[in-house]
N, C-alpha and C positions, 0 to 999 in steps of 0.2 A: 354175633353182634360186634365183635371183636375185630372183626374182618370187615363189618360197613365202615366203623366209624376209621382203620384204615384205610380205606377204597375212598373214605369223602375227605378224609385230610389231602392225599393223596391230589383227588380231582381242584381241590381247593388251591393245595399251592403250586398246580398246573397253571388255573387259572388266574392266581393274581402274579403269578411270573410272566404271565401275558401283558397285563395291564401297564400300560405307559401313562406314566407322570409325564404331563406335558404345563411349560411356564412358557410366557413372551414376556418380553422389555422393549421399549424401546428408548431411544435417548436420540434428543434432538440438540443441534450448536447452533448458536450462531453463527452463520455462514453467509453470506449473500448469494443471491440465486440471481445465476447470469446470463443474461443474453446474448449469445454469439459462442454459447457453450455445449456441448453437447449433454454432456454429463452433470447436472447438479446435484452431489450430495443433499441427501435432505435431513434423515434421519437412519439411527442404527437399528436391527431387529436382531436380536439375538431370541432364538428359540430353543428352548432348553428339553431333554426325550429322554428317560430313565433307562430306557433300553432299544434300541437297533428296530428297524422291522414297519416302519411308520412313515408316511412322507405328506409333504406339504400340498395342500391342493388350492389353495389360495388365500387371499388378503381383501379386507375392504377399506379402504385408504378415505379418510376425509377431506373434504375443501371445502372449508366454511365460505370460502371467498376469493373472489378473484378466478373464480375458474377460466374464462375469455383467456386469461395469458397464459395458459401452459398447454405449451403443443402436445404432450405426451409424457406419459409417465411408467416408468418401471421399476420391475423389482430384482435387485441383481445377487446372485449367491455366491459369497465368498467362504464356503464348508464352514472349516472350521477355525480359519485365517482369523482372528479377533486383532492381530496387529494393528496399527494406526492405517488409515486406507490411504491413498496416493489416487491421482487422476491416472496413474499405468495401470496402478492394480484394479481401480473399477471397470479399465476398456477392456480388461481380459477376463474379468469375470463372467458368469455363466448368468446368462440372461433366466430369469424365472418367468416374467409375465413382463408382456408391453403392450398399453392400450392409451388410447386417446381420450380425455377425459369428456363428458358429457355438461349439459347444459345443469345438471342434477349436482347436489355436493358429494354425492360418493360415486366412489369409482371400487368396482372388482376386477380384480385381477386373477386369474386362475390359470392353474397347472399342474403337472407332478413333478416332485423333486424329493429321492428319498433323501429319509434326515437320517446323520450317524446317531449314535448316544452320546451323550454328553449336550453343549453350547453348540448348535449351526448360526450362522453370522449371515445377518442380508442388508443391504442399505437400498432406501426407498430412494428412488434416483429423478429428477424432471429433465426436460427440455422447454424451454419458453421460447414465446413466438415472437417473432420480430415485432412486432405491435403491441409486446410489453407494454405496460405502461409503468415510468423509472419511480412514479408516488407510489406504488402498489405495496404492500405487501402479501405476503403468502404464509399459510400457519398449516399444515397440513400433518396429519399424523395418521396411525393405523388405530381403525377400531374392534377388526377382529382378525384373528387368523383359525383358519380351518387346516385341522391336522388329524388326515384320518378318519375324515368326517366329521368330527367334533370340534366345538367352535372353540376358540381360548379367546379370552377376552385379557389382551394385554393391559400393562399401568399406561395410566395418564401421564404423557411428554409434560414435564416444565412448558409453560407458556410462551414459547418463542415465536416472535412473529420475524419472517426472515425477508430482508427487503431486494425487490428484484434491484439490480444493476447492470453494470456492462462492462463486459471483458473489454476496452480497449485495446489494450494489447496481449497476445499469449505467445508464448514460446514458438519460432519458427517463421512468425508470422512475416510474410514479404520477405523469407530467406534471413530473416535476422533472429539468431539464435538466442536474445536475451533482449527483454527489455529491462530499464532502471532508471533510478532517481529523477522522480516526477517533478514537476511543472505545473501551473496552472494560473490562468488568469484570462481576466473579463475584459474584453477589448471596448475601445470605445462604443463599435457598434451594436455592443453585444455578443460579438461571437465570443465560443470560450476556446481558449489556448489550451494544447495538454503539449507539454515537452517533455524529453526522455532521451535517454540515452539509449542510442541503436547499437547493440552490442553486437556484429555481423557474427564473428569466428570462435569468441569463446566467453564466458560469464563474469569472466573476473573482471576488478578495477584496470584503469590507465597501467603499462602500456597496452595497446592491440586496436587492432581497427573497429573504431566505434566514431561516429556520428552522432549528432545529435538531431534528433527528428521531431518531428510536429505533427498532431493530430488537431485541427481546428472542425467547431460545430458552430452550426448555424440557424438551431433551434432549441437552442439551450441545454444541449448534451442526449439530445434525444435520438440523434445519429450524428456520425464522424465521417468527416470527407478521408481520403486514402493518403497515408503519412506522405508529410511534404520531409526534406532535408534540407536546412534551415547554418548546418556550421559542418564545413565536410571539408578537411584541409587535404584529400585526395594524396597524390605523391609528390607534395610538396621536397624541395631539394632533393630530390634522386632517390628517397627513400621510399618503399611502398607503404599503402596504409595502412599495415599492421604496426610501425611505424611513424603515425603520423594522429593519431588518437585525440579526438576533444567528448569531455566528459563535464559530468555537475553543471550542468545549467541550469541558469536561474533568469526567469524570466519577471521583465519589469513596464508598466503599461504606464503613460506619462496621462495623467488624467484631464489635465489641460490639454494640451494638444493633439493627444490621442496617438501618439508615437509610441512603439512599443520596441525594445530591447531585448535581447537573448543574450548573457553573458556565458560565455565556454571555458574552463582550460582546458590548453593546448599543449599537447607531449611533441616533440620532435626529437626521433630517437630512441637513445638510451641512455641514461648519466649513470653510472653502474655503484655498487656498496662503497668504494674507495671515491664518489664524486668524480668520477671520471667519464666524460662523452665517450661513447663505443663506436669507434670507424669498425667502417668496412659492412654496415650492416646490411642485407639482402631478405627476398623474401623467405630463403630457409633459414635465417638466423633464430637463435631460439632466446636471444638473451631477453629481460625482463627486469623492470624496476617499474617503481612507481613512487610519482609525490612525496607520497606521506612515508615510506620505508625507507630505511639508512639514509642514503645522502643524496636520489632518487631525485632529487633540487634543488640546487644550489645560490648561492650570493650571486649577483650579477643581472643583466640584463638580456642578452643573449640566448640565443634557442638552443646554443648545447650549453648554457650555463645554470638556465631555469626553466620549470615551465611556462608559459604563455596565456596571459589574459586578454581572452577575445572578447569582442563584443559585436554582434549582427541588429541593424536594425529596420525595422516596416513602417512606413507611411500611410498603409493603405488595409488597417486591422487586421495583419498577417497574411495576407495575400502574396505577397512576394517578401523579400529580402534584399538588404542591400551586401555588399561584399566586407568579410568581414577587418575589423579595426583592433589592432596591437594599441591594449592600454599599459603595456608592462615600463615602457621607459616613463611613461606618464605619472603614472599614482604609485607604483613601489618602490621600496624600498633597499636599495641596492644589496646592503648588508643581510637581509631577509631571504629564506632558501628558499622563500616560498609567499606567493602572494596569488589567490586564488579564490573563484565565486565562492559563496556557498550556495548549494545549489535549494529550488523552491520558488519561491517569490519576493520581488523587492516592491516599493511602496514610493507614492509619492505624500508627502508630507502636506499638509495645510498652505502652507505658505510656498509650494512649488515645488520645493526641494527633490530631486530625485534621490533615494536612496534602494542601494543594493548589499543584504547582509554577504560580507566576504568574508573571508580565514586565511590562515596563511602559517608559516614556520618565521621564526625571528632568527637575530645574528648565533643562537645556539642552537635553532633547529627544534625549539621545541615553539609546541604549538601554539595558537592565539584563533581568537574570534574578535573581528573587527565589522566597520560598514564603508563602505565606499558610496561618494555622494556627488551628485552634479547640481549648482545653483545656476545652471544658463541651459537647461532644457539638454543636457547631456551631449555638449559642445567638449566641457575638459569634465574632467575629474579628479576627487580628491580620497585617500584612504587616510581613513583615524588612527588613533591609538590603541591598543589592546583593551578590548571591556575588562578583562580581570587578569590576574596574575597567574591563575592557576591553568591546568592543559585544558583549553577547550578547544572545540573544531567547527560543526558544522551549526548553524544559527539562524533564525527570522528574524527581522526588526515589525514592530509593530508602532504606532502613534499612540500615544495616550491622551486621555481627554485635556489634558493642560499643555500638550506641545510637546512633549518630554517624549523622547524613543526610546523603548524597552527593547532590546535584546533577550533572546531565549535559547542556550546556548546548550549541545552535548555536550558533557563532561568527561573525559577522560577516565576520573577520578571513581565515578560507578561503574567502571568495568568489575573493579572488583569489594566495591563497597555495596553492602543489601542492607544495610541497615537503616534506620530512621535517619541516616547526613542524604541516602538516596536522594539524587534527584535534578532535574535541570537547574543549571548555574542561569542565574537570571542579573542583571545588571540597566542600569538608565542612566541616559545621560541628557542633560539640555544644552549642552555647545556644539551638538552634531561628533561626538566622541572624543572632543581635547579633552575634558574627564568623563569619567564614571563613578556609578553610587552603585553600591549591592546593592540590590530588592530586598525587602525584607522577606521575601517566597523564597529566596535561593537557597537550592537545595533543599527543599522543606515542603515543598507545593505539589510537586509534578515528576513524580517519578521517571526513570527510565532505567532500560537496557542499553543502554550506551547508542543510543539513535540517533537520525537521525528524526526532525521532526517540525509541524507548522502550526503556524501563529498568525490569524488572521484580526481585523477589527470588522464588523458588521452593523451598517448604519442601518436601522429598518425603523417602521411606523406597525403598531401594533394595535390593534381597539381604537383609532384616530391619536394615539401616545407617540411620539419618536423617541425613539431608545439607540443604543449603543450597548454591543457586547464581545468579549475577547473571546474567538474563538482558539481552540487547541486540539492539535490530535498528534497521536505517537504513539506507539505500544505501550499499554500501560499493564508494565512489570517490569520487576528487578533484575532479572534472571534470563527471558526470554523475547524477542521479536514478536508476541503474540496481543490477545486482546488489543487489538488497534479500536481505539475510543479516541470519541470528539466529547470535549468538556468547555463549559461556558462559565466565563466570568461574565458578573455586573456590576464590578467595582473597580475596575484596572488592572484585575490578575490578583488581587489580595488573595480572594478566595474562590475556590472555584464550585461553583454548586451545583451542577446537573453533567449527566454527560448519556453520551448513545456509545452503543458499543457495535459496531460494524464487522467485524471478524477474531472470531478469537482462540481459532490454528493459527499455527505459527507461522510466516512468512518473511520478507525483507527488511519490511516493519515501515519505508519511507511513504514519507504523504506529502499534500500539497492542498490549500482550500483555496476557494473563492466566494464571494457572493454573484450566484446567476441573476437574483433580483429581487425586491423586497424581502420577500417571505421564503427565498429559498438559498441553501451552500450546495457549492460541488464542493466534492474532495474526490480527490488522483491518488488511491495508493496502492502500494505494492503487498498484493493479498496469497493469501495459501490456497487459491481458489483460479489465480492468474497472475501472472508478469504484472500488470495493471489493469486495476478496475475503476471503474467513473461510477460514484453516486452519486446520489440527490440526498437531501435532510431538510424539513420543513424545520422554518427555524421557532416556531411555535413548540416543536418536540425537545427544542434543547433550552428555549427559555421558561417552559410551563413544566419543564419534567422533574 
């Protein structure tokens, strides 16, 4: 007897040392799922195995909707990698299952793939089809995994609906190693503008050879004609154009006469930490400065004494360009190290007024957010006086409903402030900026990571109502370039009370909005997903949310 019931203990814990404890998870982000992309994260699958000896035989993937736009879907294995994933680490990863999704809302995918013990890590990955549609969203998640033959029935994803869009630009693309600092605006005819900086050779800011380039649409962002170059100061004075740099552009659309402006600055050279112009420079010279570091730009007028305010302008809703124009001996300030866009969009005012939010360094080099303005349809122009005292830099102006132009300004000051003072420096003025008033928002409303970030106004007709609303997007956090959200006021920025969150891995963080037309915004920003992305937002979602 003595000897069964050793022989069954025995057979017992033979057998349940066989048995595998099998769990799945998955965990969905906000992300946007892009068109012109290969690879779109979707969701994570981590599959958890007690012991060795078991492997994966497939997935049943849901699509409540929208299935028409995804060309294909896969499932990719990253072992036991859990690190944060990159667009290198999923093109090297090991392909599990790839199938085309059907007319049906689920999709199976099937294979083998042994799993070690412990966490195996897989991300559900798409491709969308050119005939996307930009209103769509996609909500997709897994409903079972087979392991073994035995089904796991993983938790329920958070309810993300993830909105298709479009890489505009990615890394490499047309030989240009970096795209940055967006653009964006609604031409008279409609078309939409996206401008950016062409970064050819290397990622950093001013100096090195970078252009400023243009992507224009002609059906409301639903596809992009092939970047035009719009401010390219080529080998101007003998210097090559690693050397010859225009960067931050901001683009500004005259709504009377439908004239549209591309403001640049212009680097020529090098002005080195001692403020000193650097002879002799070639295309192997390695020297480097920029703007905003040590003395990078100086007092004076002059191309080795400052940088260079360009401005290019279109006749014919960005179709061509004209050759570009030196506003520096015009509007700046001699004593000033620095008088420069800020780049995004500028606005025409009610009464005609052109304005462009600029920035710039004063007679000691520290910073300032200002606006530069045209009253004769951008024949001359004029720059203000500094919105506030304290260091700010990069800024949108907006019109408010009485006339009055708000400024919405990066602060300096939240580089290293996370507490309740967080947040964009906000300032108004009604003389076109001889003064300024704080906001009563300043620093109290609208957090940031030290960004920069855009501010639009939105005139729409809603139920047969006409409405007005301040729109706003920037990474919204203390800390990091992440959660890029658009938030709406409907009181003049007092308060703001709805917002959409569009990405929230971390990226460059800049952005840039438009209204495409009644009931719809683009915004251009710089995503963890691409160099730049173009969406869509029905504006029903940011004023009903």
């Amino acid at each position: 007897m003595r000897k069964i019931k050793i022989l069954a203990f025995v057979c017992l814990s033979f057998f349940f040392s066989k048995v595998v404890a099998q769990t799945a998870t998955q965990q969905k982000y906000q992300l946007p799922l892009l068109k012109g992309k290969k690879i779109n994260p979707v969701l994570r699958l981590a599959i958890e195995i007690s012991n060795s000896g078991s492997e994966l035989n497939g997935v049943t993937v849901n699509i409540p909707q929208n299935v028409e736009d995804v060309e294909s879907i896969q499932l990719l294995a990253l072992n036991q990698d859990s690190a944060f994933v990159t667009d290198a680490k999923l093109e090297k990863a090991t392909v599990f299952s790839s199938a085309m999704p059907k007319k049906n809302k689920q999709l199976k995918l099937t294979g083998k793939l042994a799993l070690k013990e412990g966490k195996n890590y897989f991300w559900l990955a798409l491709k969308l089809k050119e005939t996307a549609d930009l209103q769509h969203h996609l909500n997709l998640s897994i409903a079972d995994v087979n392991v073994g033959g035995k089904q796991v029935k993983p938790n329920t994803p958070q309810p993300i609906k993830q909105a298709i869009a479009i890489a505009l630009r990615q890394k490499n693309q047309d030989n240009v190693l970096s795209h940055r600092i967006p653009g964006l605006a609604t031409a008279k005819d409609g078309s939409l503008l996206a401008i950016y900086d062409a970064r050819y050779t290397v990622a950093r800011d001013l100096q090195g050879h970078i252009d400023i380039g243009l992507s224009r649409s002609t059906d409301k962002g639903k596809t992009w004609l092939p970047m035009q170059v719009v401010l390219d100061m080529g080998e101007w004075g003998g210097l090559p154009q690693k050397f010859n740099g225009v960067s931050d552009a901001c683009i500004l659309v005259d709504k009377n006469s439908g004239d549209i402006y591309v403001a640049g600055l212009w680097m020529y050279g090098v002005i080195n930490e001692k403020g000193v112009w650097v002879e002799g420079l070639t295309e192997k010279s390695e020297d480097w400065n920029h703007q905003w570091k040590t003395k990078g730009s100086q007092p004076g007028f002059d191309v080795k004494q400052t940088a260079q305010f360009l401005i290019v302008k279109s006749t014919d809703n960005g179709k061509t360009w004209g050759k570009p124009v030196n506003l520096t001996k015009m509007a700046k300030k001699e004593e000033w190290w620095l008088w420069a866009p800020a780049p995004g969009q500028g606005i025409t005012l009610k009464d005609g007024t052109l304005v462009f939010p600029t920035q710039g360094r004063d007679a000691k080099g520290k910073p300032f957010s200002n606006i530069t303005y045209s009253k004769d349809s951008g024949k001359t122009w004029q720059t203000s006086n500094a919105a506030v005292t304290e260091e700010t830099t990069e800024n949108m102006a907006v019109e408010l409903t009485d006339g009055s132009i708000m400024l919405n300004m990066r602060a300096n000051a939240n580089r290293t402030d996370t507490s309740s003072n967080n947040g964009r420096a906000i300032a108004v003025t009604t003389d076109l900026g001889q003064t300024w008033k704080e906001h009563e928002t300043s620093h109290k409303a609208l957090q940031e990571p030290t960004c920069m970030a855009s501010i639009i106004r939105h005139d729409y007709t809603l139920a047969g109502k006409k409405s007005s609303v301040l729109l706003f997007c920037n990474p919204n956090s203390k800390i990091a370039r992440n959660f890029i959200t658009v938030k709406a006021s409907k009181d003049d920025g007092k308060t703001w009370q709805s917002k959409v969150l569009l990405d929230e891995w971390k990226g460059r963080g800049y952005s840039c909005m438009t209204s495409i037309d009644n009931e719809t915004i683009g915004v251009l920003y710089e995503s963890s997903q691409a160099d730049l992305v173009f969406q869509t937002i029905k504006i029903k979602d940011l004023v009903n949310n």
